[in-house]
Residue, then its C-alpha position, 0 to 999 in steps of 0.5 A: x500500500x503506497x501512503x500519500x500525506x502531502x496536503x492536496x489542497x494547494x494549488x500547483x498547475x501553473x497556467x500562462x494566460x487568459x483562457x487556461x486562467x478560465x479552465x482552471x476556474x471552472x475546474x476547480x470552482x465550478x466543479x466544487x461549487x456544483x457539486x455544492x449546489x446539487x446536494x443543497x438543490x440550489x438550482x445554478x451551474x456553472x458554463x460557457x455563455x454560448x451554452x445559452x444560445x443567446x444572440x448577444x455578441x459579447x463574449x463572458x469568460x464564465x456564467x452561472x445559469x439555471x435548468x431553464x436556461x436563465x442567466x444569473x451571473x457574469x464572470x469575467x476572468x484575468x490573469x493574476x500576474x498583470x499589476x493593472x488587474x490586482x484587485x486589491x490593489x485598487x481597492x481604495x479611494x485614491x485609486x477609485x478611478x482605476x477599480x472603476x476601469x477594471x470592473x468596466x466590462x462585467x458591469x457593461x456585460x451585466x447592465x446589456x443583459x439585465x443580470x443582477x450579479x456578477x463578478x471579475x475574478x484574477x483567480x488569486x482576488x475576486x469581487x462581487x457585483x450586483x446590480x440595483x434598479x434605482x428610479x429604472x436605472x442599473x446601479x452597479x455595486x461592489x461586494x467583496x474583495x477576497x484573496x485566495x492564498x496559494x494560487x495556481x497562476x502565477x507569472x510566466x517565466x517568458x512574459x515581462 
C-alpha cells in the first residue's frame, strides 16, 4: 500500500494566460461549487455563455445559469500576474478611478443583459457585483474583495 500525506489542497498547475486562467476556474470552482449546489438543490451551474444560445455578441469568460436556461451571473476572468488587474490593489479611494476601469466590462456585460450579479475574478482576488434598479436605472455595486492564498497562476517565466 503506497501512503500519500502531502496536503492536496494547494494549488500547483501553473497556467500562462487568459483562457487556461478560465479552465482552471471552472475546474476547480465550478466543479466544487456544483457539486455544492446539487446536494443543497440550489438550482445554478456553472458554463460557457454560448451554452445559452443567446444572440448577444459579447463574449463572458464564465456564467452561472439555471435548468431553464436563465442567466444569473457574469464572470469575467484575468490573469493574476498583470499589476493593472490586482484587485486589491485598487481597492481604495485614491485609486477609485482605476477599480472603476477594471470592473468596466462585467458591469457593461451585466447592465446589456439585465443580470443582477456578477463578478471579475484574477483567480488569486475576486469581487462581487450586483446590480440595483434605482428610479429604472442599473446601479452597479461592489461586494467583496477576497484573496485566495496559494494560487495556481502565477507569472510566466517568458512574459515581462
Amino acid at each position: 500500500m503506497i501512503q500519500y500525506t502531502q496536503n492536496l489542497e494547494k494549488e500547483i498547475v501553473e497556467v500562462g494566460d487568459e483562457h487556461r486562467v478560465q479552465g482552471r476556474f471552472q475546474q476547480s470552482l465550478g466543479t466544487v461549487l456544483g457539486h455544492i449546489f446539487k446536494a443543497q438543490s440550489i438550482d445554478l451551474h456553472f458554463a460557457n455563455f454560448k451554452c445559452l444560445g443567446s444572440s448577444y455578441s459579447g463574449i463572458h469568460d464564465v456564467i452561472l445559469k439555471n435548468n431553464t436556461n436563465e442567466l444569473k451571473v457574469i464572470g469575467e476572468l484575468k490573469v493574476p500576474w498583470v499589476a493593472q488587474r490586482r484587485i486589491g490593489d485598487f481597492y481604495s479611494e485614491t485609486q477609485l478611478r482605476s477599480l472603476r476601469t477594471l470592473l468596466a466590462q462585467p458591469i457593461d456585460y451585466m447592465q446589456d443583459l439585465n443580470c443582477m450579479y456578477g463578478f471579475l475574478s484574477t483567480y488569486n482576488e475576486t469581487i462581487f457585483l450586483r446590480q440595483e434598479k434605482i428610479n429604472g436605472v442599473w446601479c452597479p455595486r461592489p461586494a467583496m474583495v477576497r484573496p485566495v492564498p496559494d494560487a495556481a497562476c502565477r507569472r510566466p517565466r517568458d512574459e515581462h
